[in-house]
C-alpha positions as CSV (number, residue, x, y, z in Angstrom):
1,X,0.0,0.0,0.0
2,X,3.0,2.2,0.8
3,X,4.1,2.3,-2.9
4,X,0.8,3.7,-4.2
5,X,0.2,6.8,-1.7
6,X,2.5,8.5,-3.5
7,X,0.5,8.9,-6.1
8,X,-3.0,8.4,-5.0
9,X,-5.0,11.3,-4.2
10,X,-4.9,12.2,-0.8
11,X,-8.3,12.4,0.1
12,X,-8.8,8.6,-0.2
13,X,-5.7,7.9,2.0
14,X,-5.5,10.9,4.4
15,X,-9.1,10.4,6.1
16,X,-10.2,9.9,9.4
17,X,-11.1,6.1,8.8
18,X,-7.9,5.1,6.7
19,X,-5.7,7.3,9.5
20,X,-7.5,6.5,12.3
21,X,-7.1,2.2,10.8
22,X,-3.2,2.9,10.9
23,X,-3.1,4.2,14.2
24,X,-4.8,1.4,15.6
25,X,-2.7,-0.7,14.4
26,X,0.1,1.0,15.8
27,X,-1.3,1.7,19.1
28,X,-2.1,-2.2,19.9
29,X,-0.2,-2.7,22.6
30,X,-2.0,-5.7,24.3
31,X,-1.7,-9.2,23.6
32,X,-3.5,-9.5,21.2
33,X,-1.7,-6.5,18.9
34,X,-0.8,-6.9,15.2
35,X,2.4,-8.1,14.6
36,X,5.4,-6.0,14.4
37,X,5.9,-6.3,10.8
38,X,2.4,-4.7,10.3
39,X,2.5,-2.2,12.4
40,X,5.9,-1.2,10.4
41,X,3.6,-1.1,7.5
42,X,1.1,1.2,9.0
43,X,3.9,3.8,10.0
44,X,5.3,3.6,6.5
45,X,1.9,3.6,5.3
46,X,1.6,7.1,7.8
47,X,5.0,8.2,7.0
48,X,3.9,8.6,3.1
49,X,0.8,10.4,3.6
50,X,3.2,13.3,5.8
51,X,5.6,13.5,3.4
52,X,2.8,13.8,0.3
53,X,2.5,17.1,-0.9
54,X,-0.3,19.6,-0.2
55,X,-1.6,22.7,0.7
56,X,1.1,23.9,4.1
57,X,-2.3,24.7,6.1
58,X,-3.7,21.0,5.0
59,X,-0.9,19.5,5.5
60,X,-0.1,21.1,9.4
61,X,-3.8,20.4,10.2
62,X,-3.4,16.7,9.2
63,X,0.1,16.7,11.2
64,X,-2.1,18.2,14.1
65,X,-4.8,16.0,14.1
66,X,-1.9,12.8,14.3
67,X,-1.0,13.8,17.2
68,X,2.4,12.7,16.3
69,X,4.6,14.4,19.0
70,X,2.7,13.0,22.0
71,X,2.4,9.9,20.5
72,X,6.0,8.9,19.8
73,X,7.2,10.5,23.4
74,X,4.7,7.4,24.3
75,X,6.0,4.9,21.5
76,X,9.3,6.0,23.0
77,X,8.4,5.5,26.6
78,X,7.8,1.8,25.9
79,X,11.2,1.4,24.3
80,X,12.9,-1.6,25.9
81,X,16.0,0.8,27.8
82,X,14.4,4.0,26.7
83,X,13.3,6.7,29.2
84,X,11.1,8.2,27.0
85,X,11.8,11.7,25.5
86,X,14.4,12.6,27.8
87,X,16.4,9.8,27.7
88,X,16.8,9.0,31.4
């Protein structure tokens, strides 16, 4: 899926369903989560849609709307030796 964001137009891939699918996916931290393999999909999958061009007001809102920053200082957190964003 990665391979065709590039040039597929954004509204079909940067929606709240499609988004809010891939961040699921790499929010499952249970159990009974996808596999890690998958969930590197879905952030390459995410990564593409960022990096797509559009509009800078389109584009920051989308960013926004991630939540990206809070959301990796939490990724980070759960790091095997990682003190989240600060490192300690």
């Amino acid at each position: 899926m990665q391979r065709f964001i590039a040039w597929i137009d954004i509204g079909l891939v940067a929606n709240d369903k499609f988004v809010g699918l891939l961040e699921q996916i790499l929010d499952g931290n249970s159990l009974s989560a996808p596999s890690l393999a998958l969930r590197g999909a879905a952030a390459d999958c995410l990564t593409e849609i960022v990096s797509k061009r559009m509009e800078a007001a389109v584009k920051l809102n989308l960013i926004q709307s991630m939540a990206i920053l809070p959301r990796c200082t939490a990724w980070a957190a759960g790091f095997a030796g990682g003190g989240g964003a600060s490192g300690k």
